[in-house]
VOBA-1610 file (N, C-alpha, C; in pm, whole numbers, padded with zeros to 5 digits, always signed):
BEGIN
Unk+00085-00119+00000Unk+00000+00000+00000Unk+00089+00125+00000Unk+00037+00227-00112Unk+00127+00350-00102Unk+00089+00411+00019Unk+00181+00501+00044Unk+00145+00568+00145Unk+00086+00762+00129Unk+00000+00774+00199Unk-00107+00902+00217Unk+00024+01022+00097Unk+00110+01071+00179Unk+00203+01149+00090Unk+00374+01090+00090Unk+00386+01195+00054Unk+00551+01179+00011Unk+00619+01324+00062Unk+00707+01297+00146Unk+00782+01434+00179Unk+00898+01470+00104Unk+00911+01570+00049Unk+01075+01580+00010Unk+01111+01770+00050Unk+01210+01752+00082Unk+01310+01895+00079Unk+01374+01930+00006Unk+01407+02036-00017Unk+01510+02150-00137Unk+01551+02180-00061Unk+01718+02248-00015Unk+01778+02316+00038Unk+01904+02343-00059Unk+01916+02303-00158Unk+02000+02372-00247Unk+01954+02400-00375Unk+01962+02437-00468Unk+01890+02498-00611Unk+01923+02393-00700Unk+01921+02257-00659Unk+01942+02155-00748Unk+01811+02057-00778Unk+01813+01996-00869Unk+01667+01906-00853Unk+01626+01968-00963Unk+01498+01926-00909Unk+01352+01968-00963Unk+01279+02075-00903Unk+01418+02084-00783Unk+01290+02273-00710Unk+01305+02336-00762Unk+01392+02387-00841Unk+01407+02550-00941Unk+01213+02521-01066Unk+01250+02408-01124Unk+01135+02349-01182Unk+00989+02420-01137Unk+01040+02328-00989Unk+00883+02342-00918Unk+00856+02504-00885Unk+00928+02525-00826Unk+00911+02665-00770Unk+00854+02717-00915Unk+00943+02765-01031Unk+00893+02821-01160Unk+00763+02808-01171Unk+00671+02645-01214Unk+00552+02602-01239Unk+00448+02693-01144Unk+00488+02711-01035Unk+00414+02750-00897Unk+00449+02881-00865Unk+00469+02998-00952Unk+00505+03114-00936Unk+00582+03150-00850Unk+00674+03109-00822Unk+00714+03168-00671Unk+00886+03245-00751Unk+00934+03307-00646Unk+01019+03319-00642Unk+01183+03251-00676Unk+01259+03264-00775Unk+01381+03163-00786Unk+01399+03147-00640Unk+01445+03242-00542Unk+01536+03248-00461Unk+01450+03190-00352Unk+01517+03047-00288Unk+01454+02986-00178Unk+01509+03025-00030Unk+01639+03074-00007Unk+01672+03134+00078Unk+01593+03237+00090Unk+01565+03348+00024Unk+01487+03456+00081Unk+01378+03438+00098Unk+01270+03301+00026Unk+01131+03301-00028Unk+01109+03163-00010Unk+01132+03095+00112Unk+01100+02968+00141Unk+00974+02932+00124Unk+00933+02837+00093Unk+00813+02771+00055Unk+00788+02645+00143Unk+00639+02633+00197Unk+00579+02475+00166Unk+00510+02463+00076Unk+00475+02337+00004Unk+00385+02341-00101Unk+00308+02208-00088Unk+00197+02181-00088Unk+00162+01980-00127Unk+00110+01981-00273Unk+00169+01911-00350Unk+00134+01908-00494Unk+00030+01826-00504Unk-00063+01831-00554Unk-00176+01700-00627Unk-00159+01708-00783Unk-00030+01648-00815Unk+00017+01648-00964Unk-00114+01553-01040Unk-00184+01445-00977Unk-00311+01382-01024Unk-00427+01464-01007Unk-00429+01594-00967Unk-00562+01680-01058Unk-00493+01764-01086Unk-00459+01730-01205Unk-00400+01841-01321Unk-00301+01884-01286Unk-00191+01894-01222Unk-00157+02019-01157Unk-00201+02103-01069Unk-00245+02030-00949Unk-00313+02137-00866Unk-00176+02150-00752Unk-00187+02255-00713Unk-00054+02306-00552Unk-00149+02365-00497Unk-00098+02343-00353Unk-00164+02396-00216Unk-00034+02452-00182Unk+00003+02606-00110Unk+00063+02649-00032Unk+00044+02692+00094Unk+00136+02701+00173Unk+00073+02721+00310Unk+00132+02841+00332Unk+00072+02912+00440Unk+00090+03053+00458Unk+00212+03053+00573Unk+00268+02914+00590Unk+00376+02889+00739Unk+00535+02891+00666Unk+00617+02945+00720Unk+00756+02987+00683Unk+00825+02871+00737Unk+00799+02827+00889Unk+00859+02753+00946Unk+00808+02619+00921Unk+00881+02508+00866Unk+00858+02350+00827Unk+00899+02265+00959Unk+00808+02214+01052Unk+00764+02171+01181Unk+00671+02086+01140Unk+00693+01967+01263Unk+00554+01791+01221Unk+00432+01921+01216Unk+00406+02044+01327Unk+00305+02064+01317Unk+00203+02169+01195Unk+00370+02194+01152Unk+00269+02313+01028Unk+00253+02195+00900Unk+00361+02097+00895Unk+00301+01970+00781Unk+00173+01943+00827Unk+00150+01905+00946Unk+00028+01851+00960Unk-00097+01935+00941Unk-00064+02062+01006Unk-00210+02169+00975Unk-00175+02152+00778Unk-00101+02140+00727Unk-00100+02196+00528Unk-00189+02041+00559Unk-00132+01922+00566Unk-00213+01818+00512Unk-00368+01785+00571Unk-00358+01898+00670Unk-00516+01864+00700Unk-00593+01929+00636Unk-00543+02076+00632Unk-00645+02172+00534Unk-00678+02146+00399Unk-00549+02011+00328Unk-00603+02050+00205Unk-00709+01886+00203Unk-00699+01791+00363Unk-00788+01670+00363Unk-00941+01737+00365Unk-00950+01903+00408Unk-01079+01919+00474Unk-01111+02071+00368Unk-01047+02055+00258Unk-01049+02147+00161Unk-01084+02292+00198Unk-00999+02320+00311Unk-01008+02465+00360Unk-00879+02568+00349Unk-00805+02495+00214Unk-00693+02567+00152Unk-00730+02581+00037Unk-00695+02695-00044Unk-00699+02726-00194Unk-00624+02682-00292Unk-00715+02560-00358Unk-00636+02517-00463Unk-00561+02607-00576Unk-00432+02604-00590Unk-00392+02700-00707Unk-00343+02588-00827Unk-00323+02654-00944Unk-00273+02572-01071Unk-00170+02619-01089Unk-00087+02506-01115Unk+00060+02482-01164Unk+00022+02602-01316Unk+00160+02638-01366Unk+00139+02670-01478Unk+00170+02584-01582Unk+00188+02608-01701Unk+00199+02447-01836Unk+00349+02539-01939
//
């Protein structure tokens, strides 16, 4: 059985975060413009961001509850 999500971190400008960040308007620069995000890449491209700077079990847990109890704003990736 898969499991509910998948966590991953960026802390250097390598990867797929420069990517992600782009798709998801944000800012290049993750040092100045840290992000959480939960992707639902299976509807379309949908991202949830959270309004929390600090990444703690408890601000993951408030992002994954709000978007279980759909009281976060779905935004769209761009194409």
């Amino acid at each position: 059985m898969d499991p509910a999500y998948r966590f991953f971190v960026a802390q250097t400008p390598d990867g797929a975060a420069p990517q992600i960040r782009k798709l998801c308007g944000l800012p290049d620069d993750a040092q100045e413009h840290p992000a959480m995000l939960l992707l639902d890449l299976d509807d379309d491209g949908a991202f949830y961001a959270s309004d929390q700077l600090e990444v703690s079990g408890a601000t993951i847990e408030a992002l994954t509850k709000a978007y279980e109890e759909k009281t976060i704003t779905r935004q769209q990736m761009s194409k």
